[in-house]
C-alpha positions as CSV (number, residue, x, y, z in Angstrom):
1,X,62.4,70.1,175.6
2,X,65.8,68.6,175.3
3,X,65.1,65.4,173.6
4,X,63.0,67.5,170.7
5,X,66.7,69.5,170.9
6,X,68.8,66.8,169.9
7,X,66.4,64.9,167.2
8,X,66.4,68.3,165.4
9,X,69.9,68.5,165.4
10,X,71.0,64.8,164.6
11,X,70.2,64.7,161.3
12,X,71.7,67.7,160.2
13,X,74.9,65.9,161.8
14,X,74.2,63.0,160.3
15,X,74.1,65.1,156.6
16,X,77.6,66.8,157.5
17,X,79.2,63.5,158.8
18,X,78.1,62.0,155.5
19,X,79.2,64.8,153.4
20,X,82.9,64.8,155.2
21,X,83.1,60.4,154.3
22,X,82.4,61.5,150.7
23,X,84.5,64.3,150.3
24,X,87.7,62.3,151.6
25,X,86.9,59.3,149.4
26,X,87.3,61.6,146.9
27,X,90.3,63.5,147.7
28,X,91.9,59.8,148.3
29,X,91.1,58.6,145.0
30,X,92.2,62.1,143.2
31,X,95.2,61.1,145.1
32,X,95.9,57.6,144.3
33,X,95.3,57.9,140.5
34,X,97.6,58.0,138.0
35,X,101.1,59.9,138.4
36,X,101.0,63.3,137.1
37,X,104.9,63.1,137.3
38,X,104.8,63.0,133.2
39,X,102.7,66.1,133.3
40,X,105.1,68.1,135.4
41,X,108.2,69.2,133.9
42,X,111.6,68.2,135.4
43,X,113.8,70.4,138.0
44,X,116.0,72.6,136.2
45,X,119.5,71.4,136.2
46,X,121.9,73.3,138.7
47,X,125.6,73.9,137.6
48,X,128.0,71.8,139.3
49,X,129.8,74.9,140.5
50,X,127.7,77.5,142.3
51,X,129.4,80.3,142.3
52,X,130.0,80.7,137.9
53,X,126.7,81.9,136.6
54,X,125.9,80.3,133.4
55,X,122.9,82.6,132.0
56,X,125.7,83.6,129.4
57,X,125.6,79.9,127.1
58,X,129.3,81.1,126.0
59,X,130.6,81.5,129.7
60,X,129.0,77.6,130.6
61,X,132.6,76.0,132.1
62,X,133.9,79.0,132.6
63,X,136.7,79.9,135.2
64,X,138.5,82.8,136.5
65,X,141.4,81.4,134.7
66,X,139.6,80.8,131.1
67,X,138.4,84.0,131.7
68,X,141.2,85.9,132.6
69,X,144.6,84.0,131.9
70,X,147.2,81.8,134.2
71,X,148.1,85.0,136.3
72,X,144.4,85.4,137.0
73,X,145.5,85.4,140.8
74,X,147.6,88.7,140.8
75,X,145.3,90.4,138.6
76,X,142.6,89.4,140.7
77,X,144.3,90.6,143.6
78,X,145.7,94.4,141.9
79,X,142.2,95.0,140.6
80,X,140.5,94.4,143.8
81,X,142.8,96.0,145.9
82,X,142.4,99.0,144.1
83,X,139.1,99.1,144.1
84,X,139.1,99.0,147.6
85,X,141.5,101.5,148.2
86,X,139.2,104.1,145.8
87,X,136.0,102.9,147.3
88,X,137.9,103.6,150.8
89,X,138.6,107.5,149.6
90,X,135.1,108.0,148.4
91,X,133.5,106.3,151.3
92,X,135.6,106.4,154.4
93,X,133.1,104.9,156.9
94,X,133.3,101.4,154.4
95,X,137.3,100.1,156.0
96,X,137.9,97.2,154.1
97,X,140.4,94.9,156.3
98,X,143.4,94.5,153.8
99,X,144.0,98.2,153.0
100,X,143.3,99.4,156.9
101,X,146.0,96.3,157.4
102,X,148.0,97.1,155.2
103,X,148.2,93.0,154.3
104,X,147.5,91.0,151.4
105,X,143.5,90.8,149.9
106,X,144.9,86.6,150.0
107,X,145.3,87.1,153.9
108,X,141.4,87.3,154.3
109,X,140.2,85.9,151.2
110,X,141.0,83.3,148.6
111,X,141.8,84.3,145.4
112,X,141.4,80.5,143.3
113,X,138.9,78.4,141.6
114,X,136.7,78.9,144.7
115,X,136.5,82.5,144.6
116,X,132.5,82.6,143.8
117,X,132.1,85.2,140.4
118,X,129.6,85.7,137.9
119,X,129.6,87.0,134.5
120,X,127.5,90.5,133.9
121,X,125.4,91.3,130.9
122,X,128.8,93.1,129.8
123,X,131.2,89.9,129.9
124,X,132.7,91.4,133.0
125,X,134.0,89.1,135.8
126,X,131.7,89.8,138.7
127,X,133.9,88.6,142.3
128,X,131.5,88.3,145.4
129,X,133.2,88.2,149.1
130,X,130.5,86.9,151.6
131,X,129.6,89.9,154.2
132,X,132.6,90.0,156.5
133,X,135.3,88.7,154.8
134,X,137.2,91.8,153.3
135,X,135.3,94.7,155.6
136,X,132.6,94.8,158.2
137,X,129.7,92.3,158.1
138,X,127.7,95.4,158.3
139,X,128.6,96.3,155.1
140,X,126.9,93.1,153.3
141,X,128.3,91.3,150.2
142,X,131.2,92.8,148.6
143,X,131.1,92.9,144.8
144,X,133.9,94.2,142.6
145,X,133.6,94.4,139.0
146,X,136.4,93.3,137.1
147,X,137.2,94.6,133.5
148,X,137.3,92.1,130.5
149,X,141.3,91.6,131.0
């Protein structure tokens, strides 16, 4: 009874063993063929600086300074401080580190050509501050809006 067992069943192996070698010569051979590198188009090019968002073809090389002047810093600084201070009345349980410190926005975040910003739909100067670098980490990403200057 056993032997009849296993001569029933070996050829259907010996079908599905056959059927596996053809399938993976042909999977190797799709693979080995020509390079469809051609076909494929290339990566997008990323900007050189992260943190200026070049959707607007205008704002490409932008900076905070092209954008906003040579005192860029201390109107940087004002705007965002004030925002703060207005976001602070409107929403007391958001404390954002300089105003509760009553120090400088510069004393927890830098204000230069690494300050990462965007550029809205608008034209407006977009500054992020990474969660926990001007109020709790809680609070997530800080974006402030800056007005064309």
């Amino acid at each position: 009874m056993m032997k009849r067992i296993l001569i029933t069943r070996f050829p259907y192996l010996a079908v599905l063993f056959s059927l596996l070698l053809v399938l993976t010569a042909c999977s190797s051979s799709a693979d080995s063929g020509p390079s469809s590198a051609a076909e494929s188009p290339a990566p997008a090019e990323t900007p050189a600086d992260p943190a200026v968002n070049l959707d607007t073809p205008t704002e490409e090389n932008a900076t905070l300074e092209s954008l906003c002047g040579a005192d860029y810093q201390s109107y940087l600084v004002e705007t965002i401080t004030m925002q703060m201070e207005n976001r602070m009345e409107k929403t007391p349980e958001v404390v954002y580190f300089p105003i509760e410190d009553d120090k400088p926005l510069t004393d927890y975040a830098a204000i230069d050509e690494t300050t990462s910003f965007t550029v809205d739909e608008e034209g407006n100067i977009v500054i992020h501050f990474p969660a926990g670098t001007v109020t709790d980490e809680s609070h997530g990403e800080q974006t402030f809006i800056m007005p064309k200057p």
